[in-house]
C-alpha positions in Angstrom: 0.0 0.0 0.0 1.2 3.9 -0.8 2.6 5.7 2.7 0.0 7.9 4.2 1.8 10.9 4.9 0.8 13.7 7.8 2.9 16.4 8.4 3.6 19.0 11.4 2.8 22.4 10.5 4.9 24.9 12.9 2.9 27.6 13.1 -0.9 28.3 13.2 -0.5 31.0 10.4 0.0 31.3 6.9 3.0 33.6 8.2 5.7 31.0 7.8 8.1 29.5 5.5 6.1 25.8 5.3 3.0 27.5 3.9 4.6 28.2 0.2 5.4 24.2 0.7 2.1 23.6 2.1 0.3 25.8 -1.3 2.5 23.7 -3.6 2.9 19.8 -2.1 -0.3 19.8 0.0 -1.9 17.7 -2.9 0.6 14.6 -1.8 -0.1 14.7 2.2 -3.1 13.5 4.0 -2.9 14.9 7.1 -1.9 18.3 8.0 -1.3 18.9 12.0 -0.9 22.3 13.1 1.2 22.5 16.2 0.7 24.1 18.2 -2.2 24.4 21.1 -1.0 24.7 24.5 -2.7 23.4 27.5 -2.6 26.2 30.2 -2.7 25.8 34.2 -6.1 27.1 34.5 -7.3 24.6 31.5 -7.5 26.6 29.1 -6.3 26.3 25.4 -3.6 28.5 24.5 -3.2 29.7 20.7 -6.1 29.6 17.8 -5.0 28.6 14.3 -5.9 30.3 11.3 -9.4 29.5 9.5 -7.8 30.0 6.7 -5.3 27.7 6.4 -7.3 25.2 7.6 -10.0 25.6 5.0 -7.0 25.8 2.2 -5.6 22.4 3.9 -9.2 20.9 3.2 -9.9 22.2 -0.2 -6.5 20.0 -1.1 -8.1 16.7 0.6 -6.0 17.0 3.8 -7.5 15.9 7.0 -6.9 18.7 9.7 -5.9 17.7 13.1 -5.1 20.4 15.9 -1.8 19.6 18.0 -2.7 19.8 21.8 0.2 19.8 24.0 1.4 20.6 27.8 4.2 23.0 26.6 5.4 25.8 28.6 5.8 29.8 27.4 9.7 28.4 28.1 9.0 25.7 25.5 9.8 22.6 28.0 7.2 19.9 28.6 5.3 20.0 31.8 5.4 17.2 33.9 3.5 19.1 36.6 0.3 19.8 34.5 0.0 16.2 33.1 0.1 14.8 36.9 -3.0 17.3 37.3 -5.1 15.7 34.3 -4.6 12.3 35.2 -5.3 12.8 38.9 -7.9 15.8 38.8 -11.3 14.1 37.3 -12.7 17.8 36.8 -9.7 19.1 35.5 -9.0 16.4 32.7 -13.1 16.8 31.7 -12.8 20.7 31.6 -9.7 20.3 29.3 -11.4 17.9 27.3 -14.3 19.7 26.5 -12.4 22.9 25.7 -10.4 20.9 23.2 -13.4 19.4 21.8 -14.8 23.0 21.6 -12.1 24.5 19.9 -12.1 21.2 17.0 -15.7 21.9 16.6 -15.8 25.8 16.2 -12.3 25.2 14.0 -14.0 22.2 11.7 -11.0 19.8 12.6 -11.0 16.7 12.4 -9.2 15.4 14.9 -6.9 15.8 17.4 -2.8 15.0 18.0 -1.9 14.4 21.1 1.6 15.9 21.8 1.9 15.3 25.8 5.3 14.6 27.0 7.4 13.6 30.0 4.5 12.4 32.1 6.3 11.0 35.7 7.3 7.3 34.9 5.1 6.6 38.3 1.9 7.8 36.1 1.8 5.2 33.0 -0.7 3.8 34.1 -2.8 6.9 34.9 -1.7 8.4 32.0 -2.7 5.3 29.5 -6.2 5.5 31.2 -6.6 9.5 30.4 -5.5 9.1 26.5 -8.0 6.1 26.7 -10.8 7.9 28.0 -10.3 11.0 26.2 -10.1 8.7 23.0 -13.2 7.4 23.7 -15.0 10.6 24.2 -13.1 12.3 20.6 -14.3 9.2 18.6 -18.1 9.7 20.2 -17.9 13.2 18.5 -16.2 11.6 15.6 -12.9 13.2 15.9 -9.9 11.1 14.6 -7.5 10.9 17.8 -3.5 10.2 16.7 -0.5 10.5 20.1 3.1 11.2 19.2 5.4 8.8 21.4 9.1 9.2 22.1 11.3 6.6 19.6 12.7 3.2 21.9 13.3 0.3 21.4 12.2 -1.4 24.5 9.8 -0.8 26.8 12.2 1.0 29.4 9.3 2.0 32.3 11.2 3.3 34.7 12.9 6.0 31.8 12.5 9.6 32.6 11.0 10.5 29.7 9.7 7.7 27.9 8.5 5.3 31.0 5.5 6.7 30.8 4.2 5.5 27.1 2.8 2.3 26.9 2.7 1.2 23.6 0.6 -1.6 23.7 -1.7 0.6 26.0 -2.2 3.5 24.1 -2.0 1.9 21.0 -5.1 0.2 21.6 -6.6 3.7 22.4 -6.3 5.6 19.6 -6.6 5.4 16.0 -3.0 6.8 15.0 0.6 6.8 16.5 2.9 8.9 15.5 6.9 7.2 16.3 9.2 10.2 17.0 12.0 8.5 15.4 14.4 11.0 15.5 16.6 13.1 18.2 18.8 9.6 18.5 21.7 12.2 19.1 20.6 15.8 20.0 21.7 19.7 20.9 23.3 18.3 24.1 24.6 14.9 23.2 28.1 14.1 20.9 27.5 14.9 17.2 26.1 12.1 15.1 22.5 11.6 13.1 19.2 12.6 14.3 18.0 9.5 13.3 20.6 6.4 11.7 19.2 3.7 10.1 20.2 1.0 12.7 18.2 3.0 15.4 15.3 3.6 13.4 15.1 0.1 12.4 15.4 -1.3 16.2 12.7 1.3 17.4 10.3 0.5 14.2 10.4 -3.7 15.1 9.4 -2.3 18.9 6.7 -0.3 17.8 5.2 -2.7 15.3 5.8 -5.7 18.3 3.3 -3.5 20.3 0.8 -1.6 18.3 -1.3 -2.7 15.1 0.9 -1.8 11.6 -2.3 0.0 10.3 -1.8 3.0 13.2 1.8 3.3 13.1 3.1 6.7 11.7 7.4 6.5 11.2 8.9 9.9 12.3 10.9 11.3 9.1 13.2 14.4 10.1 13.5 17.2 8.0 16.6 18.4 10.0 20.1 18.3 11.7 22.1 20.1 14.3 25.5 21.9 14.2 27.4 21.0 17.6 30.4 23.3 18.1 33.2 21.3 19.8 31.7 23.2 23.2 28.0 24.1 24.2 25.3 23.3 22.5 24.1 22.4 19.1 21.9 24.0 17.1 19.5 23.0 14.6 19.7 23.4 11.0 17.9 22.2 7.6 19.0 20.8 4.5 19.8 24.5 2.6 21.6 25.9 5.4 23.7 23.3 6.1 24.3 23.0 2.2 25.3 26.6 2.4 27.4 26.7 5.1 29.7 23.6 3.7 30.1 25.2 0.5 31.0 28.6 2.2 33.5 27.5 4.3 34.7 24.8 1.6 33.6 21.7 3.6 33.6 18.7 1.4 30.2 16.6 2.0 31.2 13.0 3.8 28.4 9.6 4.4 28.4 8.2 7.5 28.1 4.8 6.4 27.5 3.1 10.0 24.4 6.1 10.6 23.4 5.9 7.1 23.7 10.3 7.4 25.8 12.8 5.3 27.9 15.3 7.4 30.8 17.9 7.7 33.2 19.4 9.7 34.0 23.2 9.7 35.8 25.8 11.5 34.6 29.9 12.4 36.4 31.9 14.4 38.6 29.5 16.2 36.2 26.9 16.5 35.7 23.7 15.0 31.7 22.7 14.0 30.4 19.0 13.0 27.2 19.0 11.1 24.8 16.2 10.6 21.7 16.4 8.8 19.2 14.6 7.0 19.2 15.3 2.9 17.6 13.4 -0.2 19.7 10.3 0.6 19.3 9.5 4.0 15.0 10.2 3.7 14.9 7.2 0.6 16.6 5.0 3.1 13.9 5.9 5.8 11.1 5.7 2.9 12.5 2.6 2.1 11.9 1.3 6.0 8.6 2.5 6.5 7.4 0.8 2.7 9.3 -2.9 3.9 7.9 -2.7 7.3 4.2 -2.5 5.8 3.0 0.7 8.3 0.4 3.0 7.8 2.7 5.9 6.8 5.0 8.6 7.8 5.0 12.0 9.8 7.4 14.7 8.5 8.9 17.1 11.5 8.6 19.8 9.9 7.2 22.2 7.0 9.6 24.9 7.9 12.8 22.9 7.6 11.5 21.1 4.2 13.1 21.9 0.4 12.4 21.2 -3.0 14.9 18.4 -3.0 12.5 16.6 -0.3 9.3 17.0 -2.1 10.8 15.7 -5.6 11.8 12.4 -3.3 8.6 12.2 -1.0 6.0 12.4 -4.1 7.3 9.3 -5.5 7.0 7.1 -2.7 3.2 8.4 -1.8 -0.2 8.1 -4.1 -3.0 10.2 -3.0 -5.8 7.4 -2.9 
């Protein structure tokens, strides 16, 4: 069967530079998820998207779902607010129905749930809320789809993924969205955001777990430049191509990560680059067709090219 393909939207305006992407490829995705909607303390929904980019998604055949998430203003995933909705009864139905209010008035339809870094002592509290809030979505016949951090076993005592049963909450909803990428990230050693190997060892534990015909592969649009101290940063396919050429950085494959990289100095300090370009996203492709899934979820418009679309379109059929 032809990959599905949904794919983040960063932004809920036309006001950014996916939406030229979104006017020109939109006619080869399914899904377009527009991240994001923030859960606020008092629970309320934080952020509106734009009418009409979701009525331009639709006229393309795209189903729109609306990311919900527990994000901060500091952009860091509250662990405190998600220990509130799977404990606080009221709470967890007064966020419910706000973000079935906000689907309605919006004419969504459905709902991604982005909610991260629940404490490893709630998974099972935490299964039970995206089960019951699935349950009450599909009554009002929204489509429900979770992203879940990439591993490759179940690891529930993990700070950040403990919480996620796959089995669990794949039973729950109708989509699942692997976040198979950040393998190595700003603070780790330089390497790919997602090399074959690992993707392939977190794909067998997600298909081992949840039903083939709801799994989503994570494809990253993106890299990170790590200076040999501090932080990395990320970067997409045209800047990194630009800065190798300006500094005169020949291209190198990683042949053990299956990623392209380079190595550059400014001012006094040496750089290593990884990112993903055309090569390394047919070898993910190539996964996600061989392992027989429903499709793939692109992180994110922003970061994407021409170079991407020209590979993407002939993997995917628009049924």
């Amino acid at each position: 069967m032809p990959l599905k393909v949904v794919t983040f939207y960063n932004g809920l305006i036309e006001q950014t530079k996916g939406y030229p992407y979104l006017q020109r490829y939109g006619n080869i995705i399914n899904q377009l998820a527009i991240f994001e909607i923030s859960i606020q303390n008092n629970g309320t929904l934080l952020g509106r998207p734009s009418r009409r980019l979701i009525n331009e998604a639709h006229a393309m055949g795209n189903k729109v779902f609306l990311v919900v998430s527990n994000l901060t203003p500091q952009g860091q995933f509250s662990t405190v607010l998600i220990e509130r909705l799977v404990r606080d009864q009221d709470f967890a139905n007064l966020v419910w129905h706000n973000i079935r209010n906000v689907l309605v008035e919006y004419q969504c339809d459905g709902v991604n749930l982005d909610l991260e870094k629940a404490a490893p002592a709630d998974r099972p509290l935490f299964s039970k809320l995206i089960r019951d809030w699935s349950i009450r979505f599909k009554r009002e016949n929204f489509l429900v789809s979770i992203d879940v951090p990439a591993k490759s076993s179940d690891e529930p005592l993990d700070e950040w993924k403990g919480s996620f049963d796959y089995r669990a909450i794949g039973q729950a909803v109708d989509e699942v969205i692997i976040m198979t990428y950040e393998e190595h990230w700003a603070a780790s050693e330089p390497g790919s955001v997602a090399s074959i190997p690992w993707v392939t060892g977190v794909m067998q534990h997600a298909i081992a777990n949840i039903p083939r015909r709801k799994i989503y592969m994570g494809i990253p649009i993106y890299g990170y430049d790590w200076p040999e101290t501090g932080a990395g940063r990320v970067i997409g396919y045209q800047r990194a191509i630009e800065l190798a050429r300006r500094h005169g950085a020949p291209l190198q494959w990683d042949a053990r990560q299956y990623s392209t990289y380079f190595r550059y100095e400014t001012m006094r300090v040496r750089h290593t680059v990884y990112f993903e370009d055309p090569r390394s996203l047919r070898d993910k492709l190539d996964i996600a067709l061989q392992l027989g899934i429903r499709g793939v979820a692109l992180w994110e418009m922003n970061l994407s090219y021409p170079g991407f679309w020209d590979v993407l379109q002939t993997y995917v059929k628009r049924l």
